[in-house]
C-alpha positions in Angstrom: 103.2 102.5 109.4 100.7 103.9 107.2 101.7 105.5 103.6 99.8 107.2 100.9 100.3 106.2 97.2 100.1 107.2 93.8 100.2 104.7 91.1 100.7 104.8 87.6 99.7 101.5 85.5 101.1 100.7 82.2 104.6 102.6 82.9 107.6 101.7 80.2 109.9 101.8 83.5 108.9 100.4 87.0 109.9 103.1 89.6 109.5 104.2 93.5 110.1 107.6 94.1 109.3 109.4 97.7 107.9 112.2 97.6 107.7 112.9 101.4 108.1 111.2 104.7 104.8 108.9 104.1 104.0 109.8 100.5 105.4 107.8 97.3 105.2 107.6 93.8 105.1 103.9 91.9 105.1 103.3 88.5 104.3 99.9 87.1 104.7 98.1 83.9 101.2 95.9 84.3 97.6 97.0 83.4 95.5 97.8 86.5 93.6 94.3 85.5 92.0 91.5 88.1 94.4 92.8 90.7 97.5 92.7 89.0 98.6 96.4 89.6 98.0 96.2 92.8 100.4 92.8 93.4 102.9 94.4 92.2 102.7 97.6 94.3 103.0 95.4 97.0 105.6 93.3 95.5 108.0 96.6 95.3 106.6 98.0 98.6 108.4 95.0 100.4 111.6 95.1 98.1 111.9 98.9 99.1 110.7 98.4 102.8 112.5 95.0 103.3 109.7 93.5 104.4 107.6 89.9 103.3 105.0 91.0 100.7 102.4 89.1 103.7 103.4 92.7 106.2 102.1 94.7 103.6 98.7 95.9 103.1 96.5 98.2 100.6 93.9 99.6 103.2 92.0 102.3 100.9 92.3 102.6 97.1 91.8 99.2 95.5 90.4 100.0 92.6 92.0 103.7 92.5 95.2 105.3 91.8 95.5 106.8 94.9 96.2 104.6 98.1 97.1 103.8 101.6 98.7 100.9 102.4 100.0 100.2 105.7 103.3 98.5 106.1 104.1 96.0 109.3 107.7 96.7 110.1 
């Protein structure tokens, strides 16, 4: 399952919000710095999704705040 992202870095409060069937909202607390922003979109992607943080991947968007990641289930 592919999804489409939009992050914000350096939120007070982490947050997931869905904005439609395969569109979402993050907020995270860590600077978009060496990779970290992106760790922990994935770390929440798998807490939301219920899957291993291994079944989840950013395909498009790395160094953006717009992505698509794509989700094994």
């Amino acid at each position: 399952m592919r999804i489409s992202l939009k992050v914000t870095t350096r939120a007070k409060k982490e947050a997931i919000e869905k904005l439609s069937e395969n569109s979402y909202k993050i907020k995270v607390a860590v600077p978009p710095e060496k990779g970290k922003a992106n760790k922990r979109v994935i770390e929440i992607l798998a807490e939301e999704f219920g899957v291993r943080k291994q079944d989840i991947l950013i395909v498009s968007g790395l160094t953006n705040s717009n992505k698509i990641a794509e989700i094994g289930i």
